[in-house]
N, C-alpha and C positions, 0 to 999 in steps of 0.2 A: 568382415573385419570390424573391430571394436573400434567406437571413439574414444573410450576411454582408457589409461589407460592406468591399470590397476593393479597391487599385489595380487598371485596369484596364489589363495588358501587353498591348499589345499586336504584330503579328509578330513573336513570340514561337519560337523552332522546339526542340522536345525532345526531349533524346538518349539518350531510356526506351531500353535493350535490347529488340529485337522477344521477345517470347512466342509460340511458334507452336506448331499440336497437328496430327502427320500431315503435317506438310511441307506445311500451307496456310499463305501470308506474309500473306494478308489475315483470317488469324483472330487476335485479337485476344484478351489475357489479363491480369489483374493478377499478375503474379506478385509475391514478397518477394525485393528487393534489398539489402544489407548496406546496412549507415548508413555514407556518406561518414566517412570517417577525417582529410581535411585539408578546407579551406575549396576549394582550387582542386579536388580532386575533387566538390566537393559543385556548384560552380558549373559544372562541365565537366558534371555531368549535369541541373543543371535548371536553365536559363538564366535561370526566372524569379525564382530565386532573388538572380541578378547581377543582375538589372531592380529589384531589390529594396533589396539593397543601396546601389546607383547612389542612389537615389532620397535617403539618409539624409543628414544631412549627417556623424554621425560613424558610421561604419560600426563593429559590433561584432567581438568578439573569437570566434572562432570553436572550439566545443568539443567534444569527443566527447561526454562528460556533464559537464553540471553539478556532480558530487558532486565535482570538483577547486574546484570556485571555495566555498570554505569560511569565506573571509575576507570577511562580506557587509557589512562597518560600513561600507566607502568606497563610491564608486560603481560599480555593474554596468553590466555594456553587453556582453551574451555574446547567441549564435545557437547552436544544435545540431541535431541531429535528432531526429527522433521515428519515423523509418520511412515507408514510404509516401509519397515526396516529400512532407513536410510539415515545418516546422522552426521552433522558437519561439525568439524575440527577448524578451529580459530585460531590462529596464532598469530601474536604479533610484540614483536621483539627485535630495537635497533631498526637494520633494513630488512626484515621479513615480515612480511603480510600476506599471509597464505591461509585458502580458505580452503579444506580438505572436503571433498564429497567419499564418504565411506557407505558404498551400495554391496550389495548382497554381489559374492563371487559369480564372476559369469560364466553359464556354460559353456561346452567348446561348441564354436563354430558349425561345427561337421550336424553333433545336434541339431543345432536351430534350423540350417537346411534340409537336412533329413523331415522335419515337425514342418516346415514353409510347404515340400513336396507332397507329405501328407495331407494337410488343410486344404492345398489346393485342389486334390482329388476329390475332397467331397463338397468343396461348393458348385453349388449351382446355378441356374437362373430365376429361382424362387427364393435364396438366401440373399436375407438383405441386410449389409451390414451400414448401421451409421454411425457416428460421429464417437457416439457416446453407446454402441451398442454395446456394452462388458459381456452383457447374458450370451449374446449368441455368440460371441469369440470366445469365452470360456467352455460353450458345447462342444464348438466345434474343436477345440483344443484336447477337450477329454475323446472325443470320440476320435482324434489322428494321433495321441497317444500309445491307445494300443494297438495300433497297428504297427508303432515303431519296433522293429525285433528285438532290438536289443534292451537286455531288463531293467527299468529304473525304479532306483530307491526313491522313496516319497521327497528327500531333499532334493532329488534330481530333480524331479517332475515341476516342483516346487521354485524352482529356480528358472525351468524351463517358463512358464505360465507367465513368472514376473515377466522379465525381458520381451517374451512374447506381447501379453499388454502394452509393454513402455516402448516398444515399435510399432504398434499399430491402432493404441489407441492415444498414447502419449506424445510427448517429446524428444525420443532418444533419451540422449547425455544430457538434456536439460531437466531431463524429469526430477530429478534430485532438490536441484536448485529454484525451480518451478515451487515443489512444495513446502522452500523456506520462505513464511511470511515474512521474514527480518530483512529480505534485499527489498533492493528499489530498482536497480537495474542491471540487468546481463546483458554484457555487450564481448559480442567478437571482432576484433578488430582486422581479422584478417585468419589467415590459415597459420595457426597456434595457440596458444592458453587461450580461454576466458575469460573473463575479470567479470569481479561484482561490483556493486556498489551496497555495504550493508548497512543499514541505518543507523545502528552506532558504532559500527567499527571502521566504516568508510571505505574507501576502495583499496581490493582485495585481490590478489589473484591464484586463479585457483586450480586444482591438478588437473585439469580437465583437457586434453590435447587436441588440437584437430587439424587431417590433413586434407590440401582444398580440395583434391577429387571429391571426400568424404563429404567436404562442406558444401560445396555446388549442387554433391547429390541430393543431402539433406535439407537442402533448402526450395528445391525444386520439388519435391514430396509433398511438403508444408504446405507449400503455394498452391499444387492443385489440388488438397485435402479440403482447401477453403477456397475454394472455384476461383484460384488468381493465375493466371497466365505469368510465369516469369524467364524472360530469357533476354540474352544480349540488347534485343527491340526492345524491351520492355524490364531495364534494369533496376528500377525504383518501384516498392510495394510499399502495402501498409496492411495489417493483418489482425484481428482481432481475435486473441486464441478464447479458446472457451471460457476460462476462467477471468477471464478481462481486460489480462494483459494484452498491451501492445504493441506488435513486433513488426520493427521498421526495416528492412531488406536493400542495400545498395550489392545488384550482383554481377559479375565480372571483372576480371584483372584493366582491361578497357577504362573502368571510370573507379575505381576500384584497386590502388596499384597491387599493396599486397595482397586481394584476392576478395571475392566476395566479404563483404559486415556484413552482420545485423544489431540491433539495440533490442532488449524489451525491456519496456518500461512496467515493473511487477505492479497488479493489480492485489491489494491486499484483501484476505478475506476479513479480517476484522482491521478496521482501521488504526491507525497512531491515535489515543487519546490526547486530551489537554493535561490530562496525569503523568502519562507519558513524558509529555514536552516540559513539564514542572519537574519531572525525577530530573530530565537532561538537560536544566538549567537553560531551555531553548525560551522559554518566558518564566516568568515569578508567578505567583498563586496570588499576587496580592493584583498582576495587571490580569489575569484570568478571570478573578471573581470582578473585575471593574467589569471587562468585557461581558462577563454574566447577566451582568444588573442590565447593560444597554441591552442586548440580545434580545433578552426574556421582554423587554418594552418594547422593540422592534426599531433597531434603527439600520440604514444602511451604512456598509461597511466594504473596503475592498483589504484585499490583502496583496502588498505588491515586493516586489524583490526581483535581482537580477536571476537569471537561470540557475537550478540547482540550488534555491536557497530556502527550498520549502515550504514556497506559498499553498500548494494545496494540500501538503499535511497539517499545514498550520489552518486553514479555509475549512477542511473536516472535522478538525480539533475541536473549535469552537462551534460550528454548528449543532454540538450536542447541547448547547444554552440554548437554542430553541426553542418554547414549551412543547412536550411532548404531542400534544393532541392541536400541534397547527397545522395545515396545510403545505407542502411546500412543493415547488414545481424545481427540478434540476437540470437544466439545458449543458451540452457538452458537447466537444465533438468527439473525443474519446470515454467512455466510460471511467472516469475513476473519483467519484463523488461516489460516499459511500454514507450510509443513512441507517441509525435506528429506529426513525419514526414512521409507522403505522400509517399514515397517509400521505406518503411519497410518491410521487409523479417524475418517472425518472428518463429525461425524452436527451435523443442524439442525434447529428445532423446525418443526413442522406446526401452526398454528396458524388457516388461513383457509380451508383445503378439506380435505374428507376427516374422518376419527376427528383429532380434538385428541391431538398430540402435545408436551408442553412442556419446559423445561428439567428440572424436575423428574423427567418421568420416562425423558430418557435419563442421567439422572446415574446415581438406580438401574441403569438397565439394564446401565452400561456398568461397574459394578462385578461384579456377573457374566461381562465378558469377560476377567479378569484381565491387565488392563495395568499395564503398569510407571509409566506416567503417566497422569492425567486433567488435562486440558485445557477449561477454563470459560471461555470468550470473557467472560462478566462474569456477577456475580452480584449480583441483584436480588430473587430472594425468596423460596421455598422450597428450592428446590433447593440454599438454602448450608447447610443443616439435614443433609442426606444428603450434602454435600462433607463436612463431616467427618464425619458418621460411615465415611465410604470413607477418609479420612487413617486413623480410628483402629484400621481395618481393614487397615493397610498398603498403602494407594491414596495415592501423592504426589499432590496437587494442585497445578495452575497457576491462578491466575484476577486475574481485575482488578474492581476496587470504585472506586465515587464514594467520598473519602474525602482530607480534606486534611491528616488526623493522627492519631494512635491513638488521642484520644478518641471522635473523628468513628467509626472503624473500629468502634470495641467498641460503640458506639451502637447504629448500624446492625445488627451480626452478631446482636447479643441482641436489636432490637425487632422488633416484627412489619412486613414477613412472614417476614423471614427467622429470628428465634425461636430460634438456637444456645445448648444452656445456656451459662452462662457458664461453669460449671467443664468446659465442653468448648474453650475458647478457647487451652486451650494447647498441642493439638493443632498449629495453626497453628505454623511454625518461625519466619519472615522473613516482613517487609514491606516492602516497594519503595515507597516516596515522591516523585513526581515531580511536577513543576510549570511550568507555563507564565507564564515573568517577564519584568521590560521589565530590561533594563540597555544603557546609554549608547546609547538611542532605539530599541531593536527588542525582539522579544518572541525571547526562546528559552525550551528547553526544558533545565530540568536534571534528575534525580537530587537530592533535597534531604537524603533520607538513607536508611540503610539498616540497621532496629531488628531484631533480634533477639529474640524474642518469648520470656520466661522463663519464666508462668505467669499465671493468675490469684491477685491477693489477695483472698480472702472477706471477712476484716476490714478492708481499706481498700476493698473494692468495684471494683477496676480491675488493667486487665493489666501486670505487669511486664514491662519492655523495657528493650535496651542497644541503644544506637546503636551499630553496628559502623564504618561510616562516615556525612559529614557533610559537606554543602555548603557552601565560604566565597563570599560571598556577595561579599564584597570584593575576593577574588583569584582569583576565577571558579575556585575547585577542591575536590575532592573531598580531605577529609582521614580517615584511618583511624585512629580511634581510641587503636591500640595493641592490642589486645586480642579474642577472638574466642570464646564460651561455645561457640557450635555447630560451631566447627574443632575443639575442645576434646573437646566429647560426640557428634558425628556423625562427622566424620570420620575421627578417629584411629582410634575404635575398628571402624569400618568395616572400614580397613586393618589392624587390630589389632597396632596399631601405640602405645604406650606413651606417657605424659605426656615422656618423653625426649625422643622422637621430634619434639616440636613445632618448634624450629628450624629443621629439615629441613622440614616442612610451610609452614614461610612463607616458607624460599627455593625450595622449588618453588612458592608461591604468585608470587613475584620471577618468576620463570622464566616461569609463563604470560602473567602481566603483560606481559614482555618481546615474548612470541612475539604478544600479541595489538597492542599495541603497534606491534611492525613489520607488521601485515597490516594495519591501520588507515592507516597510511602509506603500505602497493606496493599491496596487495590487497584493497580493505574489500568486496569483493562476498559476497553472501549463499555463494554457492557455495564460496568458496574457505576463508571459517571453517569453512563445515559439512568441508571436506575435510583440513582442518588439526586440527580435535577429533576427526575419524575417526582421522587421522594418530598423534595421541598416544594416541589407544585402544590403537592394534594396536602402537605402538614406543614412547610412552613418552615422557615430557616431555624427557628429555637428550636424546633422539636428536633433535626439533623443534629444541630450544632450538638444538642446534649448529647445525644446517642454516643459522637464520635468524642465528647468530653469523656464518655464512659465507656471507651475503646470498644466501644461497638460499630456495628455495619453501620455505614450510613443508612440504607434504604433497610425495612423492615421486611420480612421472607414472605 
């Protein structure tokens, strides 16, 4: 039985490029073909996507990526790719928010069992299939092929192979949604739709159905695909899929009313840039290039917000100001710090098999490996005790905290478990404040402000801070202060460079503003900042600055 459920195209014919291995035309292969670039190439290669189309009455707008369509207050109506013939449909209009998964037509049932009784005849106890084995499941697929009697056309077979893979090397019905870098999270909430969470279109839901027999079964599969025991005893999992995601599992009607959830939280393969967060007005270009300036000179910083409001895409954003050739150690207990620098040390806790490993004591550890930066996916409770004592040891730290204001923060930092004295709280340089808000009917994400951390007062009991910058709330924007203590005391003297010298420091502050600015507009990919801060490493903000004065790349090829 299908989870999904889908129009049924039928004579259908597709115009896959054959995959052949040794000059056989009837062997059979999924290979990776580039994402259609215009709508009529995307429809010349999978017809069922025109069958698709056909069907709607207002056909959408068709797009490489989503990350162009930034203006989401009016109505959507966009199609794209995802790779792997598969391509999502957005709309959102009034009360619809619906996220379409348009997958290649599925064969009938009676096949796939037919092709399941085949395969299983010719394995043995010398075939060994793993995780990620594609080679040996596509032999074994072409050699139970022809054994099937009945004769299939290449779109058959074609069709057959996919589904085959996305049951036994995949997700099922999540396979779709898996391969859209644009969510942040798939959650089921029980036996019916799915809903997404997409990064700019926010939460979605989408045609995807499921019924709980289906989803008990399918969840129980997952669980011992990745050696987890899940049953009534044991109705709370945590799961680490291949790709990085993290899939959290509550099963039974028991604790569970309407029926087994799960959540996964998407592992992106290229991260949300700072460009990114500049198109979407989630910060300003002018408090990004401030953040640059402290970065590149090394100070610590946390980034803190209530849940969902985008502490660690804003926490990877800016670690691309890091210089490119430092050292940096990343402690987590879920993987999803995501890095383009070359000498990355990227450690996670042990906490369910084997010797207990915790936050706590790779923080120690990795203050021993003398990195230029420490990197804390979030901190929660001992381990923020030895984050600073590693700051006051000349260890920058990054990290993110539950925290909706600096009383909230000093709270925290000093109660147990995490117990920092308070006259070590000024260690700490910057704090990042960000927020998930409603304005004129949708939720975004801003930047609310950006405190500069002065010290502790013993006689008033609380930490001193200066707002460097500050979110209007009215005029959707980031305003700067005027004024900058830790440009003043970090980085001048870094540079050793004199109180004179400040003028010059905020028009090259202008200057990266600008360059970041225009990569926000041609080129907001994670790639191309990390290759544009590489860029002013080695040559230097005026020589960037020009380049992008004369509508050129920033970084040179």
């Amino acid at each position: 039985m299908s989870f999904l459920k889908l129009r049924e195209f039928s004579k259908l014919k597709l115009r896959f490029p054959l995959f052949q291995r040794g000059g056989d035309e009837d062997y059979i292969t999924l290979g990776e073909l580039p994402k259609p670039k215009t709508l009529e190439e995307a429809v010349a290669r999978y017809p069922y996507l025109k069958s698709y189309l056909e069907s709607l009455e207002r056909p959408p707008r068709y797009v490489e990526s989503p990350d162009y369509e930034v203006d989401v207050e009016g109505e959507v109506n966009i199609i794209y790719s995802v790779g792997q013939g598969v391509f999502i449909h957005v709309r959102k209009s009034g009360h619809v928010n619906e996220y379409i998964v348009v997958e290649p037509p599925h064969p009938s049932q009676e096949l796939l069992e037919e092709l399941d009784v085949q395969i299983a005849r010719l394995i043995d106890e010398k075939t060994e299939i793993g995780e990620n084995n594609k080679e040996v499941l596509e032999r074994l697929f072409n050699k139970a092929i022809k054994k099937i009697k009945k004769k299939l056309s290449f779109e058959e077979k074609w069709l057959l192979l996919y589904y085959f893979l996305r049951e036994r090397l995949g997700y099922s019905f999540l396979d779709g949604m898996l391969l859209d870098d644009w969510l942040e999270d798939i959650g089921v909430p029980g036996a019916g739709r799915v809903f997404v969470y997409h990064k700019i279109f926010g939460p979605l839901e989408t045609n995807v159905e499921i019924k709980e027999e289906c989803l008990d079964d399918f969840l129980r599969r997952i669980a011992e695909r990745h050696g987890k025991m899940l049953s009534f005893e044991n109705p709370i999992i945590d799961i680490h899929l291949a790709d990085g995601s993290r899939l959290n599992v509550v099963f039974g009607k028991d604790v569970s009313l309407k029926g087994s959830n799960f959540t996964i939280r998407k592992f992106s393969k290229e991260p949300i840039s700072i460009a990114h967060l500049i198109r979407w007005k989630t910060i300003s270009a002018e408090t990004a290039a401030y953040l640059w300036l402290l970065l590149e000179t090394g100070v610590s910083a946390f980034v803190c917000g209530e849940t969902a409001s985008g502490k660690t895409t804003t926490l990877n954003a800016i670690m691309v100001f890091i210089p490119p050739d430092a050292k940096i150690v990343s402690i987590e207990e879920a993987p999803e710090v995501n890095l383009f620098h070359k000498n990355w040390v990227r450690e996670v806790t042990r906490l369910h098999t084997g010797a207990t490993v915790t936050m706590f004591d790779l923080v120690k550890a990795a203050m021993r490996q003398r990195p230029d930066y420490i990197i804390i996916g979030e901190i929660r409770g001992e381990e923020g005790r030895i984050a600073f004592q590693a700051v006051e040891t000349g260890h920058p730290i990054l990290s993110t905290m539950h925290a909706g204001n600096m009383a909230q923060l000093f709270q925290r930092l000093t109660s147990h478990p995490i117990n920092v004295p308070k006259t070590h709280l000024d260690s700490l340089n910057l704090v990042v404040f960000q927020a998930r808000i409603e304005k004129s009917g949708r939720l975004i994400r801003r930047v609310t402000s950006v405190n500069e951390v002065l010290g502790y007062d013993a006689e008033e009991g609380k930490v001193n801070f200066m707002p460097s910058f500050v979110y209007d709330y009215d005029k959707d924007e980031h305003v700067f202060t005027g004024t900058s203590f830790l440009l003043e005391t970090k980085v001048l003297p870094a540079r050793g460079w004199g109180k004179d010298k400040l003028p010059k420091l905020y028009e090259e502050m202008r200057k990266r503003a600008e360059i970041l600015r225009y990569l926000a507009q041609n080129y907001p990919k994670y790639e191309y900042v990390f290759s544009t801060v590489a860029e002013v490493t080695r040559r230097g903000v005026d020589y960037v600055y020009e380049r992008v004065l004369r509508d050129e790349k920033p970084w040179s090829a």
